[in-house]
MIVO-360988 format. One line per 2 residues: number of its first residue (from 1); their letters; for each residue x, y, z of C-alpha. Coordinates in pm, whole numbers, m for minus. Layout:
BEGIN
NUM = a = X:Y:Z  ... $
***
This chain:
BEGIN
1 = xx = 387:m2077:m893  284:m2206:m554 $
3 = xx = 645:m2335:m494  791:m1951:m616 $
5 = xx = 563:m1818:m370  572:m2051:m60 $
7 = xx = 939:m1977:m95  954:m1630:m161 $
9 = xx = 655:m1518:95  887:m1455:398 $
11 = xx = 1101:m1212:228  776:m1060:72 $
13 = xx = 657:m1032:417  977:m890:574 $
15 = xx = 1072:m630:299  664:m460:333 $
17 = xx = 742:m352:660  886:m12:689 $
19 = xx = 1144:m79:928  1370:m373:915 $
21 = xx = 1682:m513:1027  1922:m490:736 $
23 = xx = 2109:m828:836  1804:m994:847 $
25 = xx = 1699:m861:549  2004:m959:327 $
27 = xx = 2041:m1302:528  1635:m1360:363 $
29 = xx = 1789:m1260:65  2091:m1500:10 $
31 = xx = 1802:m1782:155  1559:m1657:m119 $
33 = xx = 1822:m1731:m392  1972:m2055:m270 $
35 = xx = 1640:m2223:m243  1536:m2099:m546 $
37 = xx = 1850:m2221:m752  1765:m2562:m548 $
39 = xx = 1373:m2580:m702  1523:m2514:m1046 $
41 = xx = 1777:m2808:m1021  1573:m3041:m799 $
43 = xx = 1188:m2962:m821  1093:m3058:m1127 $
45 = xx = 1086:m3440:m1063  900:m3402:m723 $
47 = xx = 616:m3146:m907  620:m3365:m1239 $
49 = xx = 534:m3711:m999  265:m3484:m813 $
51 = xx = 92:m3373:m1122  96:m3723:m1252 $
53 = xx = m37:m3862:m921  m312:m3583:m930 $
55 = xx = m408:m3671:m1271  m430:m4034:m1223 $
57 = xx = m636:m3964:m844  m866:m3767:m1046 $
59 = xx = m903:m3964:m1413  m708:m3670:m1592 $
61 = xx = m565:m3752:m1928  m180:m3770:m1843 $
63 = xx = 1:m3635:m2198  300:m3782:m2368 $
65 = xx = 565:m3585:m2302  786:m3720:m2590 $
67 = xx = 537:m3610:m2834  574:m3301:m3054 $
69 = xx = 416:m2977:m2829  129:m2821:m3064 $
71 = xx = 176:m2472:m2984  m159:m2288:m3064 $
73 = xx = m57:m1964:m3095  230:m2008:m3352 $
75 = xx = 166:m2043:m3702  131:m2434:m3856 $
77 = xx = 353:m2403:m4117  691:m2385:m3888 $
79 = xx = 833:m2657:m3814  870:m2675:m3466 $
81 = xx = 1036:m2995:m3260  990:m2894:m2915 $
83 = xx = 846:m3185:m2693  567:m3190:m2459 $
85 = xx = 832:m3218:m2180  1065:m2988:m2310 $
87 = xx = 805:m2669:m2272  667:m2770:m1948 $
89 = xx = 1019:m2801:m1827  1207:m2543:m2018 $
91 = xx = 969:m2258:m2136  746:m2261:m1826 $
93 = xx = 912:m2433:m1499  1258:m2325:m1579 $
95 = xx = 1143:m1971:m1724  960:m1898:m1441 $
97 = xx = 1209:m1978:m1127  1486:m1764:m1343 $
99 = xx = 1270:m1481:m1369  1244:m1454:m988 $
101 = xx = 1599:m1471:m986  1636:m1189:m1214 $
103 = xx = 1451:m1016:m1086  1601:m1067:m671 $
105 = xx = 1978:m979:m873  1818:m653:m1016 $
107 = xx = 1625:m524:m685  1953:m668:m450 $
109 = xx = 2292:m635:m731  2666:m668:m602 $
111 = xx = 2668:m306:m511  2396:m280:m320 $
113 = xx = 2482:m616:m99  2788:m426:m55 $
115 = xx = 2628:m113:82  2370:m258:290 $
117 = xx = 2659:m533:491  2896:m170:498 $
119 = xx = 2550:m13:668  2529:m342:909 $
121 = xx = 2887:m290:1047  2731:51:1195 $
123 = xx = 2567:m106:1483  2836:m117:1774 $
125 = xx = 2622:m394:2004  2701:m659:1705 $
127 = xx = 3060:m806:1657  3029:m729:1303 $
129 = xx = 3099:m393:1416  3432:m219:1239 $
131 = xx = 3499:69:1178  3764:m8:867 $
133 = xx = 3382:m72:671  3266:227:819 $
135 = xx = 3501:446:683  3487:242:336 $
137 = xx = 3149:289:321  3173:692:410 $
139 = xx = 3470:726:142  3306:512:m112 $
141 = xx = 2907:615:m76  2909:914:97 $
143 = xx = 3220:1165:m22  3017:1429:m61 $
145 = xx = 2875:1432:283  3197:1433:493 $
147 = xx = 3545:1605:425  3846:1493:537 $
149 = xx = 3849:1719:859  3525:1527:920 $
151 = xx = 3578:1191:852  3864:1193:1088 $
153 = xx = 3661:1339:1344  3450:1048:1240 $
155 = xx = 3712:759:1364  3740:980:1674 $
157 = xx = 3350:933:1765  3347:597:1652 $
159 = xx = 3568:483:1927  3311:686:2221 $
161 = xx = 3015:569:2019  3127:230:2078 $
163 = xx = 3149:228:2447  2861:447:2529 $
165 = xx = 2595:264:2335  2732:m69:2441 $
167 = xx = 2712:82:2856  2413:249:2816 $
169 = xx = 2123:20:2924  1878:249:2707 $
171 = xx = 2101:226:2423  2175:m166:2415 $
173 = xx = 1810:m257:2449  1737:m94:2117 $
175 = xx = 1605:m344:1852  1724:m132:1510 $
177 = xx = 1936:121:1383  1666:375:1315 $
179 = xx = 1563:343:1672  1901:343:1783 $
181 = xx = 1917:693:1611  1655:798:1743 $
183 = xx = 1781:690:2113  2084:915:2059 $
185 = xx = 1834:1222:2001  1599:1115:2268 $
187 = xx = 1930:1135:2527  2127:1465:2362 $
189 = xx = 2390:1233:2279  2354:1281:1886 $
191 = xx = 2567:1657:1944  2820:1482:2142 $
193 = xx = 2863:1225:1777  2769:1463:1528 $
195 = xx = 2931:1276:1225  2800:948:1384 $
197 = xx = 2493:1090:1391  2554:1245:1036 $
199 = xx = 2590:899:891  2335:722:1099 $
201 = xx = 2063:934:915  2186:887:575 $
203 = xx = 2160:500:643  1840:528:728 $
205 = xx = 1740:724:431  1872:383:234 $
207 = xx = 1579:234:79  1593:m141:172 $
209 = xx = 1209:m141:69  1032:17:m194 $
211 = xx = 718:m48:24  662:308:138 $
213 = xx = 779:404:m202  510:228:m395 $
215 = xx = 237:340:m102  323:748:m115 $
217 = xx = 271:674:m536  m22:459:m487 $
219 = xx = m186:720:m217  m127:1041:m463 $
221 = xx = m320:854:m730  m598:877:m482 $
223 = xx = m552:1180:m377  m496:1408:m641 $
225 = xx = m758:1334:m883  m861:1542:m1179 $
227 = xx = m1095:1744:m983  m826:1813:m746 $
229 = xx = m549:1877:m985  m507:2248:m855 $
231 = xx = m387:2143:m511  m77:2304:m365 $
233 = xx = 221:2106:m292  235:2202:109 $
235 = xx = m97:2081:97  m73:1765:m64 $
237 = xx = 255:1744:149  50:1737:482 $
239 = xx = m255:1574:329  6:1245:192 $
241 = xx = 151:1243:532  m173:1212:711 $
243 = xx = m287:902:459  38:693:487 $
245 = xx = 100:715:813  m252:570:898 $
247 = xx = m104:442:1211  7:792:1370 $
249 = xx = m338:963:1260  m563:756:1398 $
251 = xx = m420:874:1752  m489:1207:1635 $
253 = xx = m818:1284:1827  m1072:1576:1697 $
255 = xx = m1002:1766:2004  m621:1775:1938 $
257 = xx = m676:1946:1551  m896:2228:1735 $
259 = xx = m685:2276:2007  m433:2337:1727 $
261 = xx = m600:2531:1526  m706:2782:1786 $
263 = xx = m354:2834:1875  m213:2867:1519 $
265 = xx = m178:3265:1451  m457:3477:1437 $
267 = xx = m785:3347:1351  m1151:3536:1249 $
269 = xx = m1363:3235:1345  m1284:2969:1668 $
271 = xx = m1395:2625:1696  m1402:2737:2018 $
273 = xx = m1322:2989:2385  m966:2958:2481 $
275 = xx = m1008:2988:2863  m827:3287:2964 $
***
C-alpha cells in the first residue's frame, strides 16, 4: 500500500484542487496507470527481497512460501491448495494494484478521456488548438446547447478568438481556461464571442474533480442537522456558499456584512447611522 500510494499521491494531490489544468490532469492520469501496470509486473520481486531482508534485519520468522496457505477464516474441511506465495502474490499484491486500476478506468473511461482532450483543444495559446475537435466536441457533447445557425457562427468566432487572445498581452498571460473565461468578461470581449463564450462555460462546468463535490456533501452534513432540518433552501444556499468557499469569507470583514445590511431594503432596527 505504500507503493499504491507513493505513486498515486501526485494525482491525489492535483485532482483536490478546484481548478486544474485539464492536460495536466489527464497527462497524471495516463502516468498513474503506466506505473501502476509497471508495479504489478515488476514490483513484486523488489518488495518480496525487502520484506525478506526486513525479516532477517529484525529476527522475523520468514514463512515458506511453497507451503499450503492456512486460511483462518474459511472452513477446515475444504480442501484448499493455494500456497503461501500464491496469496501474498495473487489475492493481496496483485488484487490490490488492479483495484486502483479499476477504479482510475471507472473515474477517467474512454469517453471521458475523449471529452476532456476535445475540452483541451479550446485553449488557442496551445498548438493543440483546432477547431475540427471543437466542433466535434460541440456536435457530439453539447447538441442541445447550440443549433446549427449557432454553431456556424461558432467557426466564425473561433477564427477572431484565435488571434485576439493570442495578441492580447492580458489574455496570453492567463494560466487556465476558467481564468481565461473569466479574462474575456473582465475585458467585454465575451459579447463580441458569444458562442465561444457559450462553450467556454459549459467546459468549465465539466467536473474533472469530484473534490468540491464531495466538500458541498460533506459541509451539508454539518450544516443541516436534525435540529436544523426546517431550514430554507435560499438559506442553506447562502449559508453552503459561505462554508466552502472558506477562502473568499475570511476576506469578508464584520464591517462589510453591516454596511450591507443597512443598505439592503428597508430595515426597523440598524446596526448602525448611515451618514446622510
Amino acid at each position: 500500500m505504500e507503493k499504491i500510494m507513493k505513486i498515486t499521491e501526485v494525482l491525489c494531490q492535483t485532482l483536490q484542487k478546484k481548478s486544474i489544468d485539464i492536460l495536466n490532469a489527464m497527462d497524471l492520469v495516463s502516468n498513474t496507470k503506466v506505473l501502476l501496470r509497471d508495479l504489478r509486473n515488476d514490483g513484486w520481486e523488489p518488495l518480496l527481497n525487502e520484506v525478506m531482508d526486513f525479516c532477517g534485519k529484525h529476527e522475523v520468522e520468514i514463512p515458506d512460501l511453497n507451503r499450503r496457505y492456512a486460511d483462518v477464516t474459511k472452513s477446515r474441511n475444504k480442501h484448499d491448495n493455494t500456497t503461501t506465495l500464491h496469496h501474498y502474490k495473487i489475492d493481496v499484491f496483485n488484487v490490490a494494484i488492479d483495484q486502483q486500476l479499476i477504479e482510475l478506468e471507472d473515474r477517467f473511461s474512454s469517453q471521458a478521456t475523449e471529452l476532456l482532450s476535445l475540452c483541451a483543444s479550446l485553449d488557442p495559446r496551445l498548438d493543440i488548438f483546432d477547431r475540427s475537435k471543437i466542433s466535434t466536441l460541440v456536435e457530439k457533447y453539447y447538441p442541445a446547447d447550440f443549433s446549427n445557425q449557432e454553431r456556424a457562427q461558432l467557426e466564425c468566432q473561433l477564427l477572431h478568438f484565435q488571434l485576439d487572445v493570442c495578441n492580447h498581452p492580458e489574455l496570453s498571460s492567463l494560466p487556465s481556461l476558467a481564468d481565461l473565461t473569466n479574462g474575456l468578461v473582465k475585458l467585454g470581449k465575451n459579447s463580441h464571442y458569444p458562442m465561444v463564450d457559450r462553450l467556454l462555460r459549459l467546459v468549465m462546468t465539466l467536473p474533472v474533480s469530484t473534490a468540491t463535490t464531495e466538500r458541498a456533501f460533506s459541509a451539508m452534513k454539518l450544516a443541516k442537522t436534525r435540529p436544523r432540518n426546517k431550514m430554507r433552501d435560499d438559506f442553506l444556499r447562502s449559508y453552503m456558499i459561505i462554508y466552502i468557499e472558506k477562502e473568499l469569507a475570511a476576506k469578508i470583514t464584520s464591517e462589510d456584512i453591516i454596511n450591507s445590511y443597512d443598505l439592503v431594503g428597508s430595515r426597523r432596527g440598524k446596526f448602525k447611522l448611515i451618514e446622510m
